[in-house]
C-alpha positions in Angstrom: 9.9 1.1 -9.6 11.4 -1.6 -11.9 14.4 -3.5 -13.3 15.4 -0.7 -14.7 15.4 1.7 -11.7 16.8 -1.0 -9.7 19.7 -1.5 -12.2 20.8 2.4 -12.2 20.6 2.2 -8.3 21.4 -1.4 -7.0 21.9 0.4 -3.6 18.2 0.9 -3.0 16.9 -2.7 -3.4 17.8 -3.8 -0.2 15.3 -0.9 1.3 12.5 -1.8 -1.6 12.4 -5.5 -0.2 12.6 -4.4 3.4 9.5 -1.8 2.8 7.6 -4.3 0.6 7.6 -7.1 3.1 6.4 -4.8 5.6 3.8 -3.0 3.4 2.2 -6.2 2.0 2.7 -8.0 5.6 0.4 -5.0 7.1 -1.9 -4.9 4.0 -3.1 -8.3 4.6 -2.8 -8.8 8.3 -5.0 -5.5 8.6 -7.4 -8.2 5.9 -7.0 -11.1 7.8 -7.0 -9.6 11.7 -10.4 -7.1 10.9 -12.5 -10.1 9.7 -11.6 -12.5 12.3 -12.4 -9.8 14.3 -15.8 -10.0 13.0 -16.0 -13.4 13.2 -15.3 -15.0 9.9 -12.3 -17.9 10.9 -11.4 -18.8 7.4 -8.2 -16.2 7.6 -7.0 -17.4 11.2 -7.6 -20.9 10.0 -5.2 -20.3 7.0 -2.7 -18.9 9.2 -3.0 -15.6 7.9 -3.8 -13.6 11.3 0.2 -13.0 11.5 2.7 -9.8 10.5 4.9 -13.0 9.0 5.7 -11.6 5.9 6.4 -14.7 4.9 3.5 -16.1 5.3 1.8 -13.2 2.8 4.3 -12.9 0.1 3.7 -14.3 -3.4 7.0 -15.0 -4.3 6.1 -14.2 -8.3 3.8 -11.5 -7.4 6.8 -10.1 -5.9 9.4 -10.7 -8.3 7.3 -9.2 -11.1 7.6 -5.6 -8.8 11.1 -5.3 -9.7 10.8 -6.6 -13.4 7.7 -4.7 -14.4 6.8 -2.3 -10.9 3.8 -4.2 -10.5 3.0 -7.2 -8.5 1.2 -9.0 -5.8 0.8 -10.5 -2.6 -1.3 -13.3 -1.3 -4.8 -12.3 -1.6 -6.4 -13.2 2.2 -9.8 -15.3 1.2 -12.7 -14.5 3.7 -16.2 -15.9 3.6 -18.5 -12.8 4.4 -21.4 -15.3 5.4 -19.8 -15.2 8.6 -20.5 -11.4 9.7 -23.3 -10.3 11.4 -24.0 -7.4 9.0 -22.4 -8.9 5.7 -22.3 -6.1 3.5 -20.5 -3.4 5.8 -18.5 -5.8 7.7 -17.3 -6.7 4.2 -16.3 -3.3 3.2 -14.7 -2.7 6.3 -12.5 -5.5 6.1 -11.5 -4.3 2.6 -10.8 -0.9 3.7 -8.5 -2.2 5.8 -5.9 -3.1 3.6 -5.3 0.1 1.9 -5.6 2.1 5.6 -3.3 0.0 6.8 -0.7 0.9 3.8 -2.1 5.0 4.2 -1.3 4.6 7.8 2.6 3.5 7.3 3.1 6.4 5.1 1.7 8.4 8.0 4.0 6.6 10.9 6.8 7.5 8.1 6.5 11.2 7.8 6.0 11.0 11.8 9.2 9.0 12.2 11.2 12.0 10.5 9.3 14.4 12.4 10.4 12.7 15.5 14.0 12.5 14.1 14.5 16.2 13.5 12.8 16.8 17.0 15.3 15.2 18.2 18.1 17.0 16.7 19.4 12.9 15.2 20.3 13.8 11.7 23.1 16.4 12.9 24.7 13.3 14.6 24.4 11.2 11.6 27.0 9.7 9.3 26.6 10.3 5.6 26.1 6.6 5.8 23.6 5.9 8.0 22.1 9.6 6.6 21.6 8.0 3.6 20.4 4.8 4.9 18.0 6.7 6.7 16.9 8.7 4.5 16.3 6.1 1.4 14.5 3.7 3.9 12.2 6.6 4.8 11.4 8.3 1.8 10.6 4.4 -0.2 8.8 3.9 2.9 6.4 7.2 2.4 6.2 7.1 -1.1 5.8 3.2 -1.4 2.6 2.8 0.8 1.1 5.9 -0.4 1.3 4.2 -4.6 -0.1 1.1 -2.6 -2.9 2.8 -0.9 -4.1 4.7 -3.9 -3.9 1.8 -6.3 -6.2 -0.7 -4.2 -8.7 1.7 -4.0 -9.0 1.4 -8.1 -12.6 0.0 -8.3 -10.9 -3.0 -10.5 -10.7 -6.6 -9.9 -8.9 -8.2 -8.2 -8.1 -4.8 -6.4 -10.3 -3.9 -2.8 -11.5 -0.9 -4.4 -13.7 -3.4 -6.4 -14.8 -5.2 -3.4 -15.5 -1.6 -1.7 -17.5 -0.5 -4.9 -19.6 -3.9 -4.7 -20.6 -3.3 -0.9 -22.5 0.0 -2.3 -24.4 -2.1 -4.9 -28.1 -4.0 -5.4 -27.3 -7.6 -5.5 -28.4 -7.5 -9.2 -25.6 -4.9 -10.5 -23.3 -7.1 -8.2 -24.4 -9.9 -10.3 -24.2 -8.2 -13.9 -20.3 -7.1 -13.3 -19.1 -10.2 -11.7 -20.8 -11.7 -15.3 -17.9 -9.7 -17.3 -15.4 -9.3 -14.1 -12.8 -10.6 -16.8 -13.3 -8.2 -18.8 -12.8 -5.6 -16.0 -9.4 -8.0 -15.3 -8.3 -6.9 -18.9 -9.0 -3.2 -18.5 -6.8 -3.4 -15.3 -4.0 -5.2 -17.4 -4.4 -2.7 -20.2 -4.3 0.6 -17.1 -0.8 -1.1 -16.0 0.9 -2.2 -19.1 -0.5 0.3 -21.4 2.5 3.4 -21.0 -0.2 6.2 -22.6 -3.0 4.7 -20.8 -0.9 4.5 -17.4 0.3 7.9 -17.3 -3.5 8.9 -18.2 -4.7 7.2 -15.4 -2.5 5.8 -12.8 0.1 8.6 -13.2 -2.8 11.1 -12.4 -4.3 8.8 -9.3 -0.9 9.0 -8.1 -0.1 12.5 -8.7 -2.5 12.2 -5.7 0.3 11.4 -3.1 1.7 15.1 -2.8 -1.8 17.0 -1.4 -2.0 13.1 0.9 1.8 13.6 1.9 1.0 17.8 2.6 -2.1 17.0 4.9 0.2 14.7 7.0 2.8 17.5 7.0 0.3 20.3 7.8 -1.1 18.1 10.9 2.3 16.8 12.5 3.5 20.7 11.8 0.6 21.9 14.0 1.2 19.0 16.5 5.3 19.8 16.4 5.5 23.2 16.0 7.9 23.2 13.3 7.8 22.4 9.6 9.8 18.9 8.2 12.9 19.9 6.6 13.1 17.5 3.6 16.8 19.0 2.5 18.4 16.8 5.6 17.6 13.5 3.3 20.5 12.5 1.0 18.3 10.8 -1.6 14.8 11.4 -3.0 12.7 8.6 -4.8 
């Protein structure tokens, strides 16, 4: 997604805000809510135990989505001094961000499920066919892009902070001595086209066998196989 994509199909952007308000809103509250959970109140004391998207949206983090198709939200700062078992609390609570992102995409492909269950698209106006249909599919394919691209082991991504909960002190030490030049291998990953499509193009590549596990379970569950022909658009 970018300028570019948004310019050839201004129709879409009002679904691309809608979905990235929700996705980072639910990326950090999952943050925010699992470690005051585990007892650390620096996130509830920043006010950032909420679904406000407001409240988690960087406005140039966000605006930088749509120029470029890469952004951010308002990291959530926790102090892991605060768990009872530091270094898996930690990890858990930067799980959480990305789970919570894989989890939309699943409550996505379930939403459909549940629509052609209940026979709603052959009721539908091409209008509101197409309004489901976009809002569903950016939904799916959004949050599965955001769930594979935290888990890059990369500052300031969680993947990094996941990586560090499996290492001695010492090694945690060593890389958070060149972290910036970790930063600059992330900026080179994202900005680089050859070394994007070498990279990120394959982690995402990733979201079709993801999207076709959620399909084969809700087909077992339903009885019956999606059929992605009823939506108008694809993204």
């Amino acid at each position: 997604m970018g300028l570019s994509e948004i310019s050839a199909h201004p129709e879409r952007l009002p679904f691309y805000l809608l979905v990235l308000m929700l996705a980072f809103a639910c990326h950090e509250f999952a943050h925010a809510y699992t470690a005051d959970r585990f007892g650390d109140p620096t996130p509830r004391s920043m006010g950032r135990v909420t679904l406000n998207p407001r409240v988690h949206l960087d406005l140039f983090g966000t605006i930088l989505i749509f120029l470029v198709g890469f952004g951010w939200a308002k990291p959530v700062l926790i102090n892991p001094n605060h768990f009872r078992r530091p270094r898996l609390m930690n990890l858990i609570v930067s799980l959480a961000g990305p789970l919570a992102n894989l989890l939309l995409a699943a409550l996505g492909v379930l939403g459909l499920y549940l629509l052609q269950a209940a026979n709603a698209f052959e009721g539908m106006s091409h209008g509101m066919l197409v309004a489901v249909s976009l809002f569903f599919l950016i939904l799916i394919q959004l949050n599965l892009v955001l769930f594979l691209f935290n888990l890059l082991p990369l500052p300031p991504l969680d993947g990094y902070r996941i990586l560090e909960s499996f290492l001695p002190l010492r090694l945690r030490l060593k890389l958070a001595g060149v972290g910036q030049w970790f930063v600059f291998l992330f900026l080179l990953l994202v900005f680089v086209p050859s070394l994007s499509s070498a990279t990120l193009g394959r982690l995402f590549a990733l979201r079709g066998p993801i999207l076709t596990g959620m399909e084969r379970g809700l087909s077992a569950l339903f009885g019956f196989s999606f059929d992605w022909s009823q939506l108008i658009y694809s993204v």
